[in-house]
N, C-alpha and C positions, 0 to 999 in steps of 0.2 A: 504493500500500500504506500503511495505516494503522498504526503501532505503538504497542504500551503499555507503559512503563516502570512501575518500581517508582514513583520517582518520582510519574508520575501516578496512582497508584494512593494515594497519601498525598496526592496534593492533594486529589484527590476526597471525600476525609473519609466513610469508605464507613462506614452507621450500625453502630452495634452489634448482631448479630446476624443481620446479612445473610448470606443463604444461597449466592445466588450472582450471578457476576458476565458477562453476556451482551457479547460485541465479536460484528463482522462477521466473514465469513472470510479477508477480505484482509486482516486486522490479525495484525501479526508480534505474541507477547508475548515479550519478553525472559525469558532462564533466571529474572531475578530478580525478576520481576513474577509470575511462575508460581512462585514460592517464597512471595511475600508472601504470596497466594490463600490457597498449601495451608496455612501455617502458621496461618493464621485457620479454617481451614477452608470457605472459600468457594469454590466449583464455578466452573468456569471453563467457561463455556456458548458455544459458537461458534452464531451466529441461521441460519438456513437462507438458501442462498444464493439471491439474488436474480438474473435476468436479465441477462443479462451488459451491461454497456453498452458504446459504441461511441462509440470512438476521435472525438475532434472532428477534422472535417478542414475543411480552407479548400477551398471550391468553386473552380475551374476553368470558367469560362465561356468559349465559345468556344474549349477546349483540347484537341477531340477525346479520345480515347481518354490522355489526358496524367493520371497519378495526383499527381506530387508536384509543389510549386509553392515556386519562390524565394523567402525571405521578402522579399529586398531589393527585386529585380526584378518578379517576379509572376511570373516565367516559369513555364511549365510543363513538366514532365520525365515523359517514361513509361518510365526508371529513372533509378532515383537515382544521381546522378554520385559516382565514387569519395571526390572532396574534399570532399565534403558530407557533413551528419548532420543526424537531425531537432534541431529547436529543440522544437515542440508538432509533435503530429497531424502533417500530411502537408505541413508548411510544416519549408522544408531551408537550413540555413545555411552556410556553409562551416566543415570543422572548427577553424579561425582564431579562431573569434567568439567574443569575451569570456566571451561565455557559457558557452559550449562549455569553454572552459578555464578558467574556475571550476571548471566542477562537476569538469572531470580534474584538480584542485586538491583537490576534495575529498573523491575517491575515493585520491588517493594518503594525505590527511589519515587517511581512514580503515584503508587497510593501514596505516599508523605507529602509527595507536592498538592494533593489534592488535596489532605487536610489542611494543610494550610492555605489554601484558598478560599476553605469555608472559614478559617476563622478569620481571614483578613475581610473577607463580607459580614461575618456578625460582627466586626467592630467599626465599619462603619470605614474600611479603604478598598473600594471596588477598583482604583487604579493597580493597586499591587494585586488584587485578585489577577488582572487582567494582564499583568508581568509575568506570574507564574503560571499563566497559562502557554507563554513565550518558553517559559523556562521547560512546558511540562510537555510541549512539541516538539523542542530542543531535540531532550531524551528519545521523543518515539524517535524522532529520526536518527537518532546514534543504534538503537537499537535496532531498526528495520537495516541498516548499512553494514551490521553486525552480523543478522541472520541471512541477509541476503549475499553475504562477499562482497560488499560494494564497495568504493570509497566515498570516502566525503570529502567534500567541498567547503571551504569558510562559508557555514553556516552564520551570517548575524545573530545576536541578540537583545533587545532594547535599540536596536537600530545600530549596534555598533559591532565592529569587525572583532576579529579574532585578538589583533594586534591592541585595539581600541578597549577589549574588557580588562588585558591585561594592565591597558597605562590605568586606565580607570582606578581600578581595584590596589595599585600600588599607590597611587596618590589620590587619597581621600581626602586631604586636606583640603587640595587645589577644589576640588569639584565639590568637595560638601561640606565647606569651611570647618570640618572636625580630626582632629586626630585617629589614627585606628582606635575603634572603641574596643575593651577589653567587655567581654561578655558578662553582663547581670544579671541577676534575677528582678533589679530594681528597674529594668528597662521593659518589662512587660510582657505581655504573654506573644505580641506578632513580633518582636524583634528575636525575643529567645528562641521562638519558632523556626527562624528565619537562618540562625546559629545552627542549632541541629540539623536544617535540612542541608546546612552548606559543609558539616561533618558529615552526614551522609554520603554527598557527593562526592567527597573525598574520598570515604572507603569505599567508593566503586568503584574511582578513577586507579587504588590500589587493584582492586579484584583484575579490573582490567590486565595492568600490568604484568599480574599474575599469568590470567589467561594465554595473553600471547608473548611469553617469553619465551619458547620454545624456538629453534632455530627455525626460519620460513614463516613464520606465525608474526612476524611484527605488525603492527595497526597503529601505527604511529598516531597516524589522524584521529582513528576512537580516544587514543589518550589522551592528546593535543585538548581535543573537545571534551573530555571530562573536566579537563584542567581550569579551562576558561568557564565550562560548566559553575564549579565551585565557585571561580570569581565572579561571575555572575548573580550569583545567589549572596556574595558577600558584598556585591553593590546593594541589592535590596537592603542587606540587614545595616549598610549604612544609609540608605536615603529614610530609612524608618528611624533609627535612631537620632537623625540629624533635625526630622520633621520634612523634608523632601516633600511629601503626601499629603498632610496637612497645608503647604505654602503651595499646591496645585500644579505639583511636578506629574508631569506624564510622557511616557514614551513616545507618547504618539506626536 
């Protein structure tokens, strides 16, 4: 599945006057990608769907009637054994494999980001709701690049580049007239929230590194973008601490 954030929708530098804007049908568009559109008033066009395609699978020769195949061993299975899950296609790894707990690394990352968008709506900042939901499309798309073998591309965030979250994140000063804030409990419950999700990120951006440290297995990119990931989330937890949200700071 393909998705499109607001984000990408401002990278794109879409010209003046455009009428409308065509994705595939696999492509999820976020609430606020479909907000950008209407506001401009530009038609949001899904293409007619194409032929469905089919699943890459690793051949079995010599494996009779055998559908799924070990990734380690080669073996072949005509079902899939309990402790096992696919890796790709019909190639099965044990649920063990770094890989494998990555990505349940970063499906838990992503229920965390949703809690904490309800509780930045129940206190009354639907801007940083609508930041982590940047942050929470971020992840599908590391994750869909993860299971699919893909790379990735400088992804934005909050409208700013890869290079852009890093300067950010290191000078806080310059951009939200405060010192790096040490973590409180006197800071509240969406800032401390804010702390934990950006330790979160972190130990996935570990598990990561974990994952493909094996020789040929590098993902530099998935790392990269965990990394800025974190800085990311430790901009929110300083435009929240600074009041950023309250003085009617917005990405948009």
């Amino acid at each position: 599945m393909k998705i499109l954030t607001e984000a990408n929708l401002r990278a794109a530098l879409l010209p003046k006057g455009t009428a409308s804007y065509t994705v595939t049908p696999d492509t999820f568009v976020t609430p606020l990608a479909r907000e950008f559109l209407r506001e401009r008033g530009i038609e949001l066009v899904f293409s007619a769907p194409s032929s469905p395609g089919v699943m890459t699978r690793t051949p079995l020769p010599d494996q009779g009637g055998r559908t799924y195949v070990d990734a380690v061993t080669g073996e072949g299975y005509r079902e899939k054994p309990e402790g096992m899950t696919h890796l790709r296609g019909n190639l099965l790894v044990p649920k063990t494999h770094p890989r494998i707990l990555f990505r349940g690394r970063l499906d838990s990352l992503e229920a965390d980001i949703l809690k904490v968008q309800v509780l930045a709506l129940e206190k009354g900042i639907p801007a940083l709701c609508g930041d982590l939901q940047e942050v929470l499309d971020y992840v599908r798309q590391i994750l869909a690049a993860e299971v699919k073998e893909q790379p990735l591309a400088d992804i934005p965030l909050f409208g700013l580049s890869q290079a852009q979250l890093r300067q950010v994140s290191h000078h806080v000063k310059e951009h939200f007239g405060i010192d790096h804030p040490i973590p409180d409990c006197s800071m509240g419950e969406p800032a401390v929230s804010l702390n934990l999700l950006r330790a979160r990120a972190r130990e996935v951006e570990l598990c990561a590194a974990a994952a493909f440290s094996a020789p040929g297995q590098g993902r530099e990119d998935l790392i990269q973008h965990l990394n800025r990931l974190s800085s990311g989330v430790y901009i929110l937890f300083c435009r929240v601490i600074s009041g950023w949200y309250q003085k009617g700071g917005s990405s948009r």
